[in-house]
N, C-alpha and C positions, 0 to 999 in steps of 0.2 A: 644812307638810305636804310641802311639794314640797322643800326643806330633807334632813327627813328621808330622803327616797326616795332624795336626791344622795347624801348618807351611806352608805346602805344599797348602793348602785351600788361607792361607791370601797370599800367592805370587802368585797364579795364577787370587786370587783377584784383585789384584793389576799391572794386564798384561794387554799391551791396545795392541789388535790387528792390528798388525801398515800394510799399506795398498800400494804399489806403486802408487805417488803420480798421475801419467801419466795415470792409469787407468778411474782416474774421475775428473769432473772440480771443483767440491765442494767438502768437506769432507761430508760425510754424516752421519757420527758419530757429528759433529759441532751443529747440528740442533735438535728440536724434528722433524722436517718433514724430514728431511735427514735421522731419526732412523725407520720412520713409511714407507718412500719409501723402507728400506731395510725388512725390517720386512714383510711388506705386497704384495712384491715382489716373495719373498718365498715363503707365500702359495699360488699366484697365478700363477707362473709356474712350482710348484709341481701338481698344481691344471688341467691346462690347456695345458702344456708343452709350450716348448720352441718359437716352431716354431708358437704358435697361440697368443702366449702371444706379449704385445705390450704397451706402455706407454700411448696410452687411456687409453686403460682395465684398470692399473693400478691407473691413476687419477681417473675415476669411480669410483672403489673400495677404496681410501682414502680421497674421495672427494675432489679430490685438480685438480688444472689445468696442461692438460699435459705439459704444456711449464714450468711450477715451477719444473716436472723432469728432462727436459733438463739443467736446471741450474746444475743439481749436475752430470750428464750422457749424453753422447753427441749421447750414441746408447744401444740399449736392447745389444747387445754384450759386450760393456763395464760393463755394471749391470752385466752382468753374469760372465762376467771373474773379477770383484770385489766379487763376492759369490764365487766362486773358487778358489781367493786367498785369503779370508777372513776364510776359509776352511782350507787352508793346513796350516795356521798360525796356528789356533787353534790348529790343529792335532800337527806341532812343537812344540808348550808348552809344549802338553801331552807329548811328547815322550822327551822332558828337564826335566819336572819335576820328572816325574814317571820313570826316570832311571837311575836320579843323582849322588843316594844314592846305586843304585845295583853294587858292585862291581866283582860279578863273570864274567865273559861274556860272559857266556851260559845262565845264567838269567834274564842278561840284552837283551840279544838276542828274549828269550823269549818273554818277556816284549816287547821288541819293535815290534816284529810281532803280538802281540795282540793287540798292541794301532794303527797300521795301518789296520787293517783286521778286528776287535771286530765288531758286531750290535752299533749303535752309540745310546746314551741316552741323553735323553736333559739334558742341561748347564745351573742351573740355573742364574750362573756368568751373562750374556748376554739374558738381560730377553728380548730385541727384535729379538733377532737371535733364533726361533727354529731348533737346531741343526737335528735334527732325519727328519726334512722336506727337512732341505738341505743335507744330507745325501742320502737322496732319487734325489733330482736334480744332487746330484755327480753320481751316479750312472745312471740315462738316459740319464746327459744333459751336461756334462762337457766336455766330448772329444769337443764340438760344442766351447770353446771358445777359442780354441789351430788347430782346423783340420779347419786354414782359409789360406787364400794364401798369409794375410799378418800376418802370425806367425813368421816368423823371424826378420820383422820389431815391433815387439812389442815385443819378444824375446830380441831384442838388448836396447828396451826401459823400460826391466827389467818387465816385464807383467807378469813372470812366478817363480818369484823370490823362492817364497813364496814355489811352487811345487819341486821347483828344492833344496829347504832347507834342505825340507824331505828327498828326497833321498841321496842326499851327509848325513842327519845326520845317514839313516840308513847304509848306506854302510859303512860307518865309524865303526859303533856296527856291521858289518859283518866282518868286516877285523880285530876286534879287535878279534873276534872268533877265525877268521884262518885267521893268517896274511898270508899266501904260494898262497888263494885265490884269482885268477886271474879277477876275474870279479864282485867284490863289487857293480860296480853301477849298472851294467846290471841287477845283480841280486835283488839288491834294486826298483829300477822303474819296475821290472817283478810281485814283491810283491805288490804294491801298485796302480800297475793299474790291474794287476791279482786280487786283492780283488775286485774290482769294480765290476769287468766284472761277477765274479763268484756272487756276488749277483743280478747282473743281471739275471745272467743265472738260478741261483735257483728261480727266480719270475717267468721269463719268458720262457726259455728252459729248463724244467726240464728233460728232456728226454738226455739233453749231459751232465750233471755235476753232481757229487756223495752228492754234496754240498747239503743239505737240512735242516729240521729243530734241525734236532740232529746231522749232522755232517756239521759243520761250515765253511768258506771261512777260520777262524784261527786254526781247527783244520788242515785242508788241507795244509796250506802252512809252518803249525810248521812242520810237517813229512818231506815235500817238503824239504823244506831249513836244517832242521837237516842233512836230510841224504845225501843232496848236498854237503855239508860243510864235512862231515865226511865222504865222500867219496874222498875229496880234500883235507885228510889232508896229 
């Protein structure tokens, strides 16, 4: 067992989070300042949100000149929808690695609704990405780089890849549950922006959702989906 876990450690070591090229003009993994724009990106629109944050602010804060960000980002939008897909990548590993080897499919099920929906911990794989900060910016700030008017034209220029991975991987471990189940992906993307929202709502509206600190966005949605699926069967 513990064998395996090593295994599973040196291949997720060995995973480079690969990024739709058309998101940004530079790599920003390429650089140490392309790794410090991202890095310190994160904690200043965890810090200050979305809509204040700006590639001054951000030159300020790593002392560099705002036009050296424009080499690697051509807009704070682009920065964000490369944290958002630099996001669901990571999330797709987890959910490759950690349910390779599960071959029941009510465990793997399991397993997969707790690697989209779990409190996120930091990775120390990606020692410039603090995960548990952008985990907080998926949760207040993500819808903002999909809910624009030009999302079908970067939809068609693959912007969304990365999000759209997960849910074809998860509805695939739904259909392999219950293959008779009519609606794998609905139910898929229901799960995985229902966790968002539900940690949302247990910060911020606590008064609508049952969600709290002892019952979790993953306890809520294993009941959910269990007993959706086994009522479809």
């Amino acid at each position: 067992m513990r064998t395996k876990y090593l295994n599973m450690d040196r291949l997720l070591s060995n995973i480079k989070i690969e990024i739709p090229q058309g998101i940004y003009l530079k790599d920003p993994e390429s650089s140490s300042l392309g790794k410090k724009i991202i890095q310190n990106s994160i904690v200043l629109i965890e810090d200050i949100g979305f809509e204040d944050f700006n590639f001054k602010k951000l030159g300020q804060l790593i002392n560099s000149n705002e036009s050296s960000i424009y080499r690697y980002f051509e807009s704070k939008h682009n920065l964000l929808t490369y944290l958002t897909s630099w996001y669901w990548s990571w999330i797709e590993y987890q959910l490759v690695i950690e349910t390779y080897s599960v071959n029941n499919t009510k465990e793997k099920l399991y397993k997969a609704i707790e690697i989209v929906t779990r409190t996120t911990e930091e990775d120390g794989k990606y020692s410039h990405i603090n995960e548990v900060l952008l985990n907080l910016i998926m949760i207040n700030e993500s819808s903002k780089s999909f809910l624009t008017k030009d999302v079908d034209i970067e939809n068609s220029e693959g912007y969304f890849i990365s999000y759209k991975r997960v849910v074809q991987r998860l509805s695939e471990i739904i259909k392999a549950y219950n293959t008779t189940y009519e609606y794998p992906l609905s139910l898929a993307s229901t799960i995985i922006e229902g966790a968002l929202h539900q940690q949302f709502l247990k910060v911020h509206f606590k008064s609508i959702t049952n969600c709290d600190n002892k019952t979790t966005p993953t306890h809520f949605f294993t009941n959910l989906i269990l007993k959706t699926l086994s009522d479809g069967e």
